[in-house]
Residue, then its C-alpha position, 0 to 999 in steps of 0.5 A: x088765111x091761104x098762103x102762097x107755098x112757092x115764093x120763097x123758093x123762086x129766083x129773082x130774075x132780071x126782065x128778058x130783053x124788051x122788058x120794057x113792054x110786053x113783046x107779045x103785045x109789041x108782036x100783035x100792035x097792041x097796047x098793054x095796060x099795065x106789065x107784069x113779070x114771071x118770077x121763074x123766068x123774067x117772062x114780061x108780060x100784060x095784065x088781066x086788065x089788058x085784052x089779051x093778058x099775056x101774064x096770064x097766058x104766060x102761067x097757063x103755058x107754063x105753069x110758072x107760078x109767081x110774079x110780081x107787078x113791073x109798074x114804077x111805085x108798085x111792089x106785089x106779088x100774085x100767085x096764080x096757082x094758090x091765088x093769093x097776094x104774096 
């Protein structure tokens, strides 16, 4: 089984300020569908499901490897780099 080799070493950030919404998609008027937050940085960003996927992005620029689900009852983790549920 494949395992995820950072999130042991990560802090545990608090949400940056809007953490409530995703401030790109408040930014461009749109509406995420659910919210995701960076483990590195508190970065609060939407899912893969919304259209323009900020979390994802967010990893993409920068390489931030881990974050969690920032959904009310919801308690995983994703890393993008060894792509697995943590």
């Amino acid at each position: 089984m494949k395992q995820c080799t950072h999130a042991e070493a990560l802090p545990d950030p608090e949400p940056v300020p809007l953490g409530e919404t995703c401030p790109e998609c408040l930014r461009d008027g749109t509406h995420p569908v659910q919210l995701r937050l960076c483990l590195t940085c508190g970065h609060v960003g939407c899912c893969d499901s919304s259209p323009s996927r900020h979390a994802s992005g967010h990893h993409d620029e920068t390489g931030h490897p881990v974050m969690r689900t920032f959904e009310p009852g919801e308690n995983w983790r994703w890393c993008f780099v060894d792509h697995v549920l943590v």
